[in-house]
C-alpha positions as CSV (number, residue, x, y, z in Angstrom):
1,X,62.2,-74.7,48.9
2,X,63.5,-77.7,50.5
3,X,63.1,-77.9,54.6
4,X,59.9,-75.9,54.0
5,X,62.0,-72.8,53.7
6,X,60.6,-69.9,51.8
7,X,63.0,-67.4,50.0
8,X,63.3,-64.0,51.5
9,X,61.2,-61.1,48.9
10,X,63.9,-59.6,46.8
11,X,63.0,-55.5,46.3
12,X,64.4,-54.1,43.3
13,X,67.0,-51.6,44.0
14,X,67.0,-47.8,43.3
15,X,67.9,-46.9,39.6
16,X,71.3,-44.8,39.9
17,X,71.9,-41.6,38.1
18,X,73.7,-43.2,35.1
19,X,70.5,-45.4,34.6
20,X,68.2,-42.2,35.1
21,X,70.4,-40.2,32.7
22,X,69.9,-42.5,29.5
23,X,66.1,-42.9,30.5
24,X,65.9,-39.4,30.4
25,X,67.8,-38.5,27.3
26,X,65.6,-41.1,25.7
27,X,62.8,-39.5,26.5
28,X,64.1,-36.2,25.4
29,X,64.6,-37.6,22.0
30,X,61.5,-39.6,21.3
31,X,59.8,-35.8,22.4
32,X,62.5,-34.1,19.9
33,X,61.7,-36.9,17.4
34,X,57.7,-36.0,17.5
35,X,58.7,-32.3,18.0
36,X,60.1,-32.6,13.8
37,X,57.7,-35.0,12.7
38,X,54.6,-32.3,13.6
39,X,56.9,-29.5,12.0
40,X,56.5,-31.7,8.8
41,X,52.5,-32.0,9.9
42,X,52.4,-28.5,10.3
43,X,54.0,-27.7,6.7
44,X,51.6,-30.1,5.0
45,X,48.9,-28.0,6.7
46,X,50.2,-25.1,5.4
47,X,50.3,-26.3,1.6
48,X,46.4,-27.8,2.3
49,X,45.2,-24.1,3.5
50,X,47.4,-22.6,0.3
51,X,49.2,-20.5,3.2
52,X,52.2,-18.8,2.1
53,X,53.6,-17.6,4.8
54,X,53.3,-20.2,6.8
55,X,54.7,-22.5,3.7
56,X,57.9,-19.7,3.7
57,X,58.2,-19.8,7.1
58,X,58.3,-24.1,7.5
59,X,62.3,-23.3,5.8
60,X,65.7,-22.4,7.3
61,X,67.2,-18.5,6.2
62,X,69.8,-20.1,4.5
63,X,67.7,-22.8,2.2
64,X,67.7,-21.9,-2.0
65,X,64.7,-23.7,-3.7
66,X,64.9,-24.7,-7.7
67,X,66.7,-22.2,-9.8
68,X,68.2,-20.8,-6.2
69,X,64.7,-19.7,-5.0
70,X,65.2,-17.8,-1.7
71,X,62.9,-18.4,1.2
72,X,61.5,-14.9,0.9
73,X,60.5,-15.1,-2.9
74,X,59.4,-18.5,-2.5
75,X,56.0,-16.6,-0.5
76,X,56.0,-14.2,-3.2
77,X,56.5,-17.4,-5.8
78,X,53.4,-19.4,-4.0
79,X,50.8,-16.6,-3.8
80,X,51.5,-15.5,-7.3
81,X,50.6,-19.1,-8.2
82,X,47.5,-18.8,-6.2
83,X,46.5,-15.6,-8.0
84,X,47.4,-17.0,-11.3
85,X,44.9,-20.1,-10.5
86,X,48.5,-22.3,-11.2
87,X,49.0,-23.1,-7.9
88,X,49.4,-27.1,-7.8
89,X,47.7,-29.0,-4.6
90,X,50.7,-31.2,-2.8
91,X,50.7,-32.6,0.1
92,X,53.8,-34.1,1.9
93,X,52.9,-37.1,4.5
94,X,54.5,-38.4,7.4
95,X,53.3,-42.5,8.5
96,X,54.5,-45.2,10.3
97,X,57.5,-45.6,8.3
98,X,58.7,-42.1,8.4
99,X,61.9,-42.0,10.9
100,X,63.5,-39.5,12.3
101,X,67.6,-39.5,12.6
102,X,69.0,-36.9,15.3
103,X,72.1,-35.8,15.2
104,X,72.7,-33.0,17.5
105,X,71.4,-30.0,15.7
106,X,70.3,-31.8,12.4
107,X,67.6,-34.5,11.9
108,X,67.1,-36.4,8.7
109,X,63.4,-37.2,8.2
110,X,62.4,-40.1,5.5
111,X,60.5,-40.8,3.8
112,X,58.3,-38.3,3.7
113,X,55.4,-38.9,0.7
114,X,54.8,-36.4,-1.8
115,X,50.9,-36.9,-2.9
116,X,50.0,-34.5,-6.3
117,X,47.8,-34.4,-9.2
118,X,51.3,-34.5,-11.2
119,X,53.4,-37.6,-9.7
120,X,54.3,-38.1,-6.4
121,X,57.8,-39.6,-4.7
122,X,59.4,-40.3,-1.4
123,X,60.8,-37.5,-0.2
124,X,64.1,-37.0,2.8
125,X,64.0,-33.5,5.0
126,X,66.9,-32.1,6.4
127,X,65.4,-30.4,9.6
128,X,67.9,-27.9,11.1
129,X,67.7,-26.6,14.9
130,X,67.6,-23.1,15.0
131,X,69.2,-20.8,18.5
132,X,65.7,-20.5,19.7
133,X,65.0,-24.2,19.6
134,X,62.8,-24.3,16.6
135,X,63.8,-26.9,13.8
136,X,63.3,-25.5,10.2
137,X,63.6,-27.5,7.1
138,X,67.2,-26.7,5.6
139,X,66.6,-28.6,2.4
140,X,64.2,-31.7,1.1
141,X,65.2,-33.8,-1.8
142,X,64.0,-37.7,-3.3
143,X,65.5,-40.6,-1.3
144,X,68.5,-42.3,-2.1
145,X,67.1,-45.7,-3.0
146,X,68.9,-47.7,-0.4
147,X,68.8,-51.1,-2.6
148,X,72.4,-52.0,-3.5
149,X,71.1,-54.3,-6.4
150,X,69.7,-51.5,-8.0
151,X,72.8,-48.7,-7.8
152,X,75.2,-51.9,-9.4
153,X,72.9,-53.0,-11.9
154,X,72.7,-49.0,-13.2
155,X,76.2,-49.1,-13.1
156,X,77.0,-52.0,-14.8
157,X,74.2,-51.0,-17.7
158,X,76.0,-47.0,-18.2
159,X,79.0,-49.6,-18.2
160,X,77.8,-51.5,-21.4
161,X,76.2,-48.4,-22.6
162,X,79.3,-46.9,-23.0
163,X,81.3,-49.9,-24.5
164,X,81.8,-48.1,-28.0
165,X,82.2,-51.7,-29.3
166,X,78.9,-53.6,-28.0
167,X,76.7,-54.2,-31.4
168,X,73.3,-52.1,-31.2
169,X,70.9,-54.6,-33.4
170,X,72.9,-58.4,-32.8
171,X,71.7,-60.6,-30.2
172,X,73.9,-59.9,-27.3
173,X,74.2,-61.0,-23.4
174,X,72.5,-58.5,-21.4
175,X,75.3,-58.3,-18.6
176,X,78.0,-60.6,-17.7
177,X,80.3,-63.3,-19.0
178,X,77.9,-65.2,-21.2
179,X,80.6,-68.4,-22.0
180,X,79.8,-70.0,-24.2
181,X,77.1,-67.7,-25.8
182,X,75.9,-70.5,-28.1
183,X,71.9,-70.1,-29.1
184,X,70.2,-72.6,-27.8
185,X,66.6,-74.2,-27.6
186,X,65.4,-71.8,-30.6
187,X,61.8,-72.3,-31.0
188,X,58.8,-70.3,-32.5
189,X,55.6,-70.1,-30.0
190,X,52.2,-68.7,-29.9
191,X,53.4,-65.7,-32.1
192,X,57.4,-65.4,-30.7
193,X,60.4,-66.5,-31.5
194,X,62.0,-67.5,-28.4
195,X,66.1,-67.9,-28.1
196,X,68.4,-69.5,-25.0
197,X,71.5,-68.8,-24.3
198,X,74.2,-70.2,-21.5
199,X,75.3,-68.0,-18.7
200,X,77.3,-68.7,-15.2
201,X,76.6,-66.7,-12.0
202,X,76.3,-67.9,-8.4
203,X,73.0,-66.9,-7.7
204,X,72.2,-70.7,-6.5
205,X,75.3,-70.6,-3.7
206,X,77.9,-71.5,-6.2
207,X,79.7,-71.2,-9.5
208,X,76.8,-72.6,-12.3
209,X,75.4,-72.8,-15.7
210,X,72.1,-71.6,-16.5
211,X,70.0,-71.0,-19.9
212,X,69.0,-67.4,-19.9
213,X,65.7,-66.5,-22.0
214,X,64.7,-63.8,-24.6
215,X,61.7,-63.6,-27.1
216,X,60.6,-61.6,-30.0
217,X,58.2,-60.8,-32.5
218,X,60.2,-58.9,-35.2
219,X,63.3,-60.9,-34.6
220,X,65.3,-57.9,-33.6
221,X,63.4,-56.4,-30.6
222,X,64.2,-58.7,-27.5
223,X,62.5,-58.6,-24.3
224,X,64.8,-61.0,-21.6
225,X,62.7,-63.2,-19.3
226,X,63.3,-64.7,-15.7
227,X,66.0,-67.5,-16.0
228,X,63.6,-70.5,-15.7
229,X,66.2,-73.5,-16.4
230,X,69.1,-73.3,-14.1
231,X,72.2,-75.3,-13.1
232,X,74.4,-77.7,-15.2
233,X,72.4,-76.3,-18.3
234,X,74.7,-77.0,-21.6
235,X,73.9,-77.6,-25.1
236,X,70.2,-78.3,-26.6
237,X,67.4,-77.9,-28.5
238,X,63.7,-77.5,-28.2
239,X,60.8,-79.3,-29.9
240,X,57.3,-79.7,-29.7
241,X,56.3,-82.9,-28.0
242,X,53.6,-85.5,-28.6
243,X,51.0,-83.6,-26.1
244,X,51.6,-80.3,-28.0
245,X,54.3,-78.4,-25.2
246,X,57.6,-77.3,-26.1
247,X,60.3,-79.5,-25.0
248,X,64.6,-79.0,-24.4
249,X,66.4,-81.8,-25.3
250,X,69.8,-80.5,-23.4
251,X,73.2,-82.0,-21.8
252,X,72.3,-82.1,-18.1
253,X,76.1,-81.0,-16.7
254,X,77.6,-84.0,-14.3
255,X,74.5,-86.3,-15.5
256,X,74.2,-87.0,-19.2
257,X,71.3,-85.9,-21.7
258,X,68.0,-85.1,-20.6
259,X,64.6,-83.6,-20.7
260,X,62.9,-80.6,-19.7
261,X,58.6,-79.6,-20.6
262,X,57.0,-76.5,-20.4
263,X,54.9,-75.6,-17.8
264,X,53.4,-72.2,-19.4
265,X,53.0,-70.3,-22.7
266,X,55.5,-67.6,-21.8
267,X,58.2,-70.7,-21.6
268,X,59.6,-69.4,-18.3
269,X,59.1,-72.2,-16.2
270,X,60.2,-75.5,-16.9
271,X,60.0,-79.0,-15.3
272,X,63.4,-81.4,-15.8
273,X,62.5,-85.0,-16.9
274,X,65.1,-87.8,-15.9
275,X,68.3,-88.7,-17.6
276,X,67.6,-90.1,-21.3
277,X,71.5,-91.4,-21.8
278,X,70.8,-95.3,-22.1
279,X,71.9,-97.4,-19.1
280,X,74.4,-100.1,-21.1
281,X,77.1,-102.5,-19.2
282,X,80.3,-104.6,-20.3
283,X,78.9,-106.9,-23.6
284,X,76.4,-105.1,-24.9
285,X,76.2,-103.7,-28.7
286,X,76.9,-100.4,-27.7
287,X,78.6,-100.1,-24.8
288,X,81.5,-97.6,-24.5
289,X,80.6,-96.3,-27.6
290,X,78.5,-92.6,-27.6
291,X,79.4,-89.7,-25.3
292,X,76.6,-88.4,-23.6
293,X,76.9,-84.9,-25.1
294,X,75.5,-82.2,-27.2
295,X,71.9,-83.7,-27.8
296,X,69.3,-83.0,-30.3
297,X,66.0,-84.4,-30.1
298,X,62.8,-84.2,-31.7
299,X,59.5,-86.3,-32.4
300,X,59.2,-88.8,-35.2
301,X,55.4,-89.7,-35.7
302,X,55.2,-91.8,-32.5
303,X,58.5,-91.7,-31.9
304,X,61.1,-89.7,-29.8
305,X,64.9,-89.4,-31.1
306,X,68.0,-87.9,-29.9
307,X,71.5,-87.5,-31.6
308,X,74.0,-87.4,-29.2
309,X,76.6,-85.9,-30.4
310,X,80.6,-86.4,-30.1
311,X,83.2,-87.7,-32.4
312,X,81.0,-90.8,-32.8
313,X,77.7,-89.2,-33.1
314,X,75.0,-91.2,-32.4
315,X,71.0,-92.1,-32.0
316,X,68.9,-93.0,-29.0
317,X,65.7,-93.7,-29.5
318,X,62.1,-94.2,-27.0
319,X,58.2,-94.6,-27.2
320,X,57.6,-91.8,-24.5
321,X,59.7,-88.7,-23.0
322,X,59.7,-90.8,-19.6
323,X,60.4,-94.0,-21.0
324,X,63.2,-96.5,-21.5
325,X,65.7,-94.8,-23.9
326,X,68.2,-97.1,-26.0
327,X,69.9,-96.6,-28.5
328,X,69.7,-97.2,-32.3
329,X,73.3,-97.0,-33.6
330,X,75.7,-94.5,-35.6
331,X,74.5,-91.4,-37.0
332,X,76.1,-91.2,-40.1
333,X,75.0,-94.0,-42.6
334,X,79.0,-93.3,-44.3
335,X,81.1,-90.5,-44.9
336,X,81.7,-87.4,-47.0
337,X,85.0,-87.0,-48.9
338,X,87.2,-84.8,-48.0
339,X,85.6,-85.5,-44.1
340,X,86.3,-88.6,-41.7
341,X,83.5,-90.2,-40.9
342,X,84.6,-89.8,-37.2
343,X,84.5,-86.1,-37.4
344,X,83.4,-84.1,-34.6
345,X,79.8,-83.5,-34.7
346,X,78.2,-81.2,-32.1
347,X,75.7,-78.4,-31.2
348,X,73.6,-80.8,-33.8
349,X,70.5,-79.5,-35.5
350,X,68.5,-82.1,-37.8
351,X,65.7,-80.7,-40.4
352,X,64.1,-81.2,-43.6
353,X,64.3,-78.3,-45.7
354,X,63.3,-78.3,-49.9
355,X,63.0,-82.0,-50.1
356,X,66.1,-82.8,-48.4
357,X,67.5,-83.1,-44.8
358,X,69.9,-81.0,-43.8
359,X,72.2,-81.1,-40.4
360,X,73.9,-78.2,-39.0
361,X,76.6,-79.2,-36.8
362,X,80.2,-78.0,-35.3
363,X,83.5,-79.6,-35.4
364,X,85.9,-78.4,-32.2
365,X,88.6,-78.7,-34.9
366,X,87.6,-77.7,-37.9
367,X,85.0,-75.2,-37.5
368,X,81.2,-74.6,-38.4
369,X,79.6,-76.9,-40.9
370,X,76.4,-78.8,-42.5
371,X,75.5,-81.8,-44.6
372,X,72.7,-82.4,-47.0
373,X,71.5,-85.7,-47.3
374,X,68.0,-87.7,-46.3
375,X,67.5,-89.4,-42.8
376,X,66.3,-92.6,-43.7
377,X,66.0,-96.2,-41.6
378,X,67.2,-94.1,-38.6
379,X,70.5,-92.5,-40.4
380,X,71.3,-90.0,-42.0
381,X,72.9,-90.4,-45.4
382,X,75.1,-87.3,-46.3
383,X,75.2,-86.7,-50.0
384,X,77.3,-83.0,-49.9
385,X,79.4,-81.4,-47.0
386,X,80.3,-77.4,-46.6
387,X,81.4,-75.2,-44.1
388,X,80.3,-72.1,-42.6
389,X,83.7,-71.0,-41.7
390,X,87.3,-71.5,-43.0
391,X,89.8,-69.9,-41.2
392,X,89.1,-70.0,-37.2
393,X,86.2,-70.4,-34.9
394,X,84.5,-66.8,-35.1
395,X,81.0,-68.2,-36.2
396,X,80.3,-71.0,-34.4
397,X,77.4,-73.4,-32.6
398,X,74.3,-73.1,-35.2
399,X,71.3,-72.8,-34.2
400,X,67.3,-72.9,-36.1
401,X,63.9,-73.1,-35.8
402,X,61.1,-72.6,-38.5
403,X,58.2,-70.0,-38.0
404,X,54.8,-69.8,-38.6
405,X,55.7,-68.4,-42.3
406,X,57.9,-71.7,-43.0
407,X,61.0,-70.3,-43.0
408,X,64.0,-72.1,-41.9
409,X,66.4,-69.0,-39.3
410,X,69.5,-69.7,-38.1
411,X,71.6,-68.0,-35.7
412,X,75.3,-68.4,-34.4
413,X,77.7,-67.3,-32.3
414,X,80.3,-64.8,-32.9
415,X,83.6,-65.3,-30.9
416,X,84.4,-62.3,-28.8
417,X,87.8,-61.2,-28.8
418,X,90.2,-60.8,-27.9
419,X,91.5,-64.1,-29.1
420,X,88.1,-65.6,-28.5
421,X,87.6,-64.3,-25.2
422,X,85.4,-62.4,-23.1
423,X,84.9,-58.9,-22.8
424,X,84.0,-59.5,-19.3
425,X,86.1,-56.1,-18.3
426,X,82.9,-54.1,-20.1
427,X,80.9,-55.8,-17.8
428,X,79.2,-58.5,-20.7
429,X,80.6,-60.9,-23.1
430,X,78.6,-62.7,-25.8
431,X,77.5,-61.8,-29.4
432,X,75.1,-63.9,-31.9
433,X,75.4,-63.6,-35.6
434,X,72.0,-61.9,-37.9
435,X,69.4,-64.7,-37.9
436,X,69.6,-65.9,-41.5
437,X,66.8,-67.4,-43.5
438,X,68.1,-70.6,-44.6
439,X,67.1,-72.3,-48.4
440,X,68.8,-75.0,-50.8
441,X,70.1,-75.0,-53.9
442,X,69.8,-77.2,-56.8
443,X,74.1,-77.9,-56.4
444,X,73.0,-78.8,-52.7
445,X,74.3,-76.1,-50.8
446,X,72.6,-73.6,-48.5
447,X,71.1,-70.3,-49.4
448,X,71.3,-67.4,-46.9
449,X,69.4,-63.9,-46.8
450,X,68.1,-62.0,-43.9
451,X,64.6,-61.5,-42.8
452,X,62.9,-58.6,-44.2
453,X,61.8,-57.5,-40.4
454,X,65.7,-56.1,-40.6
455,X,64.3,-53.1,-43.1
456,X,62.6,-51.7,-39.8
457,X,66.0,-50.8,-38.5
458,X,66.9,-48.6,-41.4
459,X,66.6,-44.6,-41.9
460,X,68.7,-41.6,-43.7
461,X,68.3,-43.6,-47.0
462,X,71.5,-42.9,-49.4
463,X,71.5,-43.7,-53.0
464,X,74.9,-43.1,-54.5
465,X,73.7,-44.4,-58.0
466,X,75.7,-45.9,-60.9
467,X,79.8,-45.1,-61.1
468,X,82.7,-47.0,-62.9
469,X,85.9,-47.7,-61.5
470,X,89.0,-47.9,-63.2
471,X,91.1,-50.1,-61.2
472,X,90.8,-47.5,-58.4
473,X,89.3,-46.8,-55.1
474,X,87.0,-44.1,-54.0
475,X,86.0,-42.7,-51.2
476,X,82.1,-42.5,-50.4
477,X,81.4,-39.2,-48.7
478,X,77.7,-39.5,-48.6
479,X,77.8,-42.6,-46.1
480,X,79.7,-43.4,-43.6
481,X,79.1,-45.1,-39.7
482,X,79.6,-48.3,-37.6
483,X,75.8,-49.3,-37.8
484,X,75.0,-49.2,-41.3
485,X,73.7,-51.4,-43.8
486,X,75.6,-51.4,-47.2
487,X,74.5,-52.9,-50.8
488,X,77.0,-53.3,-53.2
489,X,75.8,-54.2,-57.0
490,X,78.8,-54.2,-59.9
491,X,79.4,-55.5,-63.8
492,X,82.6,-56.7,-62.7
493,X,83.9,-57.1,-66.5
494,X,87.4,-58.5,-66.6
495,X,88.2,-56.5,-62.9
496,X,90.4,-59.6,-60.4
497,X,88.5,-58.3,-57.3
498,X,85.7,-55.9,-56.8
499,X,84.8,-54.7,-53.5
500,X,84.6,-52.1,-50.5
501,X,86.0,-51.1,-47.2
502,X,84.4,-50.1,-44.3
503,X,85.1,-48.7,-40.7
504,X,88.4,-46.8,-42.7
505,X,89.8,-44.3,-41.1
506,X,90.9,-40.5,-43.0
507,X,94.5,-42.0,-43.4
508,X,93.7,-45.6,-44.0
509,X,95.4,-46.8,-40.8
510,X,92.5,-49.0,-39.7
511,X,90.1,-50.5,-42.5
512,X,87.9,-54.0,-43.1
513,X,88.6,-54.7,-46.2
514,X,85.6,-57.1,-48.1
515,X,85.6,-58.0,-51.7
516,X,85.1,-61.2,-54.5
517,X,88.4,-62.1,-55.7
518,X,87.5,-63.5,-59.3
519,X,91.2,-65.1,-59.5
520,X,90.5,-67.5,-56.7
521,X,86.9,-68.1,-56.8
522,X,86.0,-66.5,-53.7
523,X,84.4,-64.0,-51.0
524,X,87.1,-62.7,-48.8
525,X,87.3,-60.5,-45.6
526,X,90.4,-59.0,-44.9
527,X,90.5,-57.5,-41.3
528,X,94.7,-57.8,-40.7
529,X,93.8,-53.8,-40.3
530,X,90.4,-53.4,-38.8
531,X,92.0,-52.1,-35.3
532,X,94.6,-52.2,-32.9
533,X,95.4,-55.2,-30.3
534,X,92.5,-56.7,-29.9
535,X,91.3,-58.1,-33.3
536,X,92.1,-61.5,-34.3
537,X,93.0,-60.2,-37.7
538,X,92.7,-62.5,-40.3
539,X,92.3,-62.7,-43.9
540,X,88.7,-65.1,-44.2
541,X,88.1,-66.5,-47.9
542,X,84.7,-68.5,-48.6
543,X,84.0,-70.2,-52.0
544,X,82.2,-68.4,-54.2
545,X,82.4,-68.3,-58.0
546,X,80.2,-66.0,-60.1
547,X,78.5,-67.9,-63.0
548,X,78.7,-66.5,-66.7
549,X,76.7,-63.1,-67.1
550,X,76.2,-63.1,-63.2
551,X,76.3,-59.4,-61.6
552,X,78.2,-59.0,-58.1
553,X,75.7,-58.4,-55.5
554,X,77.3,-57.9,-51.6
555,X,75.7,-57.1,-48.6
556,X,77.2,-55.7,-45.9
557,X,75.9,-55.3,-41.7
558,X,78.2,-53.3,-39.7
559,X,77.3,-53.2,-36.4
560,X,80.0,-51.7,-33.9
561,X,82.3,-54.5,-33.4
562,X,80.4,-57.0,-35.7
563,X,81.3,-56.9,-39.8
564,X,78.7,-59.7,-41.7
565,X,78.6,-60.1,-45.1
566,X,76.6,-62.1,-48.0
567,X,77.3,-62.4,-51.4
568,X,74.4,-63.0,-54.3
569,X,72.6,-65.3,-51.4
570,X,74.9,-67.9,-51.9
571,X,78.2,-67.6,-49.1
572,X,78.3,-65.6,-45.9
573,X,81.4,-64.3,-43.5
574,X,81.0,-62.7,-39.9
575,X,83.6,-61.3,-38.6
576,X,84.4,-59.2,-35.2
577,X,87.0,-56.4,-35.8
578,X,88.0,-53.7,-33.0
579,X,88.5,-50.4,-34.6
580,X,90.8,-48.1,-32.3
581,X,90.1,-44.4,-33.4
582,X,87.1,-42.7,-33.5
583,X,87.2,-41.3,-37.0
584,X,87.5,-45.2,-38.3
585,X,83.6,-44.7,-40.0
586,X,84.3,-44.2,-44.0
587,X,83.4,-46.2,-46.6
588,X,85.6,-47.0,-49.5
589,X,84.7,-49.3,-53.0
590,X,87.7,-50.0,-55.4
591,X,88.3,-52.5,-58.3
592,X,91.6,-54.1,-59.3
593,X,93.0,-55.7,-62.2
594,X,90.2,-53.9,-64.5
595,X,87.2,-51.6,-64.8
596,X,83.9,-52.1,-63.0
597,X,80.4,-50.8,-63.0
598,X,79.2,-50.3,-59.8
599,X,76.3,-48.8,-57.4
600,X,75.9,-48.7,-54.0
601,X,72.9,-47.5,-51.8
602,X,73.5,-47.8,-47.6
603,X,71.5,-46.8,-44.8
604,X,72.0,-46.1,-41.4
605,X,70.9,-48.7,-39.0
606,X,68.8,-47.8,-35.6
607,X,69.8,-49.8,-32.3
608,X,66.9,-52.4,-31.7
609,X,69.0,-53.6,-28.3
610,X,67.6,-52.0,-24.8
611,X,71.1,-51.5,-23.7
């Protein structure tokens, strides 16, 4: 101190009685705490010395056991056991994370750990303080699991569960708004087919868009994987690069197109390359000219390419994933009549598919579509146009890949409704279309079936044989559900329009209505009275002429909210429809405007979704 001063000692003063009161009840509680946790000891002596009474005697008067067990023939219950040989050795444990809550006259004690040759569990006692002082065991139950994440995600998944519209054997977003649910980087790998899809959550901090995972074997059994690509992921593709790794070729959001490489087999983690939109400036050939949007890219010999996609598609090209992209000029060599050349082309997909090249693509404005053609001299050179749908949106964003049996599957989205929104108030939104094999034909349009792997999902077999119909409808009493499959063969003779309806109910009030209208030439799906409110009812016609001698072949997928039809391989509709009443499950086949032969077999179809 300064002047060589030393401080006075300072003697702590006396506790007061407040002070010695809390010390005191603390101790009397850390003793009552120890006092119930060797009650607990004592018990799980008891069950090791296969004691009865003392295993009777560890519970309160008042406590009923399974099937309201009293305390006294719970002793009677044990040693019967015992006598039988039946009796089962458990043993309940108390540790270092048991705790004890007191509150006056009742102490919850958890966990407590069941140990048995069955199972075990972690186990909560509700001790009880008898008049005499002694704390008996009132009743013992499982935990509650204490983990938030857990109780909401159950909730959310008895939410979907009960959605009587969420399809049972479609591709569908797990939980949550999935917007848009396009398929994305489709690619087949080491033995799966493996689909992504965009969702937006905030698990980053903030409002963002990630591409979810799922893979298969079967096509129709998905398993979802961690989300290994996240933020500002939109539309892409994957391919296999020069070194042999699976590579997305996407629209980084808020940056342009990029690059992303595998970083293991299971295609859950991912590395981002840089930015591949070409740097160009005031004068050059290109400048001003391509978005920097909806990319597709794959590997040409020793060449990378990417279409970047827009209302004036075009194509980037580069030596190396890494290197100096720059582009190569318009997509389209010329145009298609009855389509501007500067028509929307997006979600792109290039391939070459029985001797021709084919692109899938979307319009914004007119709807789902391809071309057949050639890429040549770094174009492509349409020859024929068609679209995939004619009177809205509902299938949308295609989607393929080609598996290790060289088949060509495609997948799309189906719109939600209502009015092509979400159904985020079921707690999930987002719905793709059947994967459909994809061929050509010699007119140079596509061919559609499904893959075989679909049979799996069929049981109760009906066979309703070989009927005419005499420009009339009949009911089919023998089939009827919202997850069937239907096939529909007919001699359609001089009949206008052969077909069937399905999801009808008793009355007629709600029914899809899907049939081949021989007057116009085409495959129509009627569903102006397939529910109530929420279904964008419209009537959808496709082109589609039977040739001479030709027999009427349709096939029909109803899956809850999901209607998708194919006719003789050659045209397909999907359609979502909303069916309001419960008894809306009949089937119906009619011919107008003459007499048909007909037969129809159906099955039902078993739910391949977990949830």
């Amino acid at each position: 101190m300064a002047g060589g001063m030393t401080k006075p000692a300072q003697h702590a003063s006396a506790p007061n009685k407040k002070q010695t009161d809390i010390r005191e009840r603390k101790r009397n509680k850390m003793s009552e705490h120890e006092t119930v946790l060797d009650v607990i000891r004592r018990y799980d002596e008891a069950l090791r010395d296969r004691n009865p009474e003392q295993q009777a005697d560890f519970f309160t008067d008042a406590w009923l056991g399974a099937n309201d067990m009293t305390r006294a023939e719970l002793k009677d219950n044990i040693q019967e056991q015992i006598d039988e040989g039946s009796h089962k050795d458990n043993r309940f444990v108390v540790d270092d994370e048991t705790s004890v809550d007191l509150d006056g006259d009742t102490a919850t004690v958890q966990p407590v750990t069941l140990r048995a040759s069955t199972g075990g569990g972690r186990f909560a006692f509700v001790m009880k303080r008898e008049a005499d002082g002694a704390w008996l065991c009132d009743s013992l139950g499982l935990m509650e699991v204490g983990d938030e994440a857990a109780k909401n995600a159950r909730a959310v998944r008895e939410k979907i569960l009960n959605d009587p519209h969420r399809p049972g054997y479609h591709v569908v977003s797990p939980e949550g708004v999935a917007m848009p649910f396009d398929p994305n980087g489709a690619v087949y790998w080491k033995g799966r087919y493996h689909l992504f899809y965009i969702f937006q959550n905030d698990q980053l901090g903030y409002q963002a868009d990630h591409w979810g995972h799922l893979s298969s074997t079967d096509l129709f059994h998905w398993r979802h994987h961690p989300t290994g690509l996240l933020d500002g992921m939109y539309s892409g593709n994957c391919f296999i690069n020069g070194d042999g790794v699976p590579t997305m070729c996407y629209h980084q959001k808020g940056q342009g197109n990029a690059m992303a490489v595998a970083l293991d087999d299971d295609l859950d983690t991912w590395q981002k390359l840089d930015v591949i939109t070409p740097a160009t400036k005031e004068g050059d050939e290109f400048h001003g000219r391509y978005a920097s949007w909806d990319p597709y890219g794959w590997l040409e010999g020793d060449t990378y390419y990417a279409i970047f996609g827009g209302k004036q598609p075009g194509i980037a090209k580069c030596d190396s994933l890494s290197g100096h992209w720059q582009y190569v000029g318009d997509l389209l060599a010329h145009g298609v009549e009855g389509v501007a050349l500067e028509e929307d082309v997006s979600c792109a997909d290039l391939f070459h598919l029985d001797g021709k090249d084919v692109l899938l693509c979307i319009s914004h404005r007119i709807g789902c579509r391809y071309y057949v053609g050639e890429w040549k001299n770094e174009q492509f050179f349409p020859e024929t146009h068609a679209m995939m749908s004619w009177v809205d949106h509902a299938y949308f964003a295609p989607e393929s890949l080609v598996d290790d049996q060289g088949r060509r599957i495609m997948w799309s989205r189906i719109m939600d409704d209502p009015k092509f929104g979400t159904r985020a108030d079921q707690g999930w939104s987002g719905t793709m279309g059947l994967p459909r094999i994809l061929s050509l034909g010699d007119d140079g349009l596509l061919r559609y079936d499904v893959p075989e792997e679909i049979e799996r999902l069929r049981y109760q077999e009906v066979d309703c044989g070989s009927f005419d119909l005499s420009c009339s409808e009949q009911a089919v009493d023998t089939i009827s559900g919202d997850s069937i499959e239907l096939i529909l063969d007919a001699e359609i003779g001089k009949a206008q329009s052969v077909g069937l309806k399905v999801c009808t109910s008793p009355g007629g009030e709600e029914e899809t209505s899907i049939y081949y209208d021989a007057e116009s030439k085409q495959l129509k799906v009627d569903t102006t009275r397939s529910g109530e409110g929420e279904t964008t009812g419209v009537l959808e016609a496709a082109p589609f002429e039977l040739t001479e001698n030709e027999s009427l072949n349709i096939r029909v997928f109803v899956d809850k909210s999901v209607v998708e039809v194919l006719v003789n391989g050659r045209q397909a509709i999907a359609r979502r429809i909303y069916p309001h009443r419960e008894e809306s499950r009949g089937v119906r086949v009619f011919s107008r405007g003459g007499d048909a032969q007909v037969r129809l077999k159906g099955w039902q179809m078993a739910a391949s979704n977990a949830f």
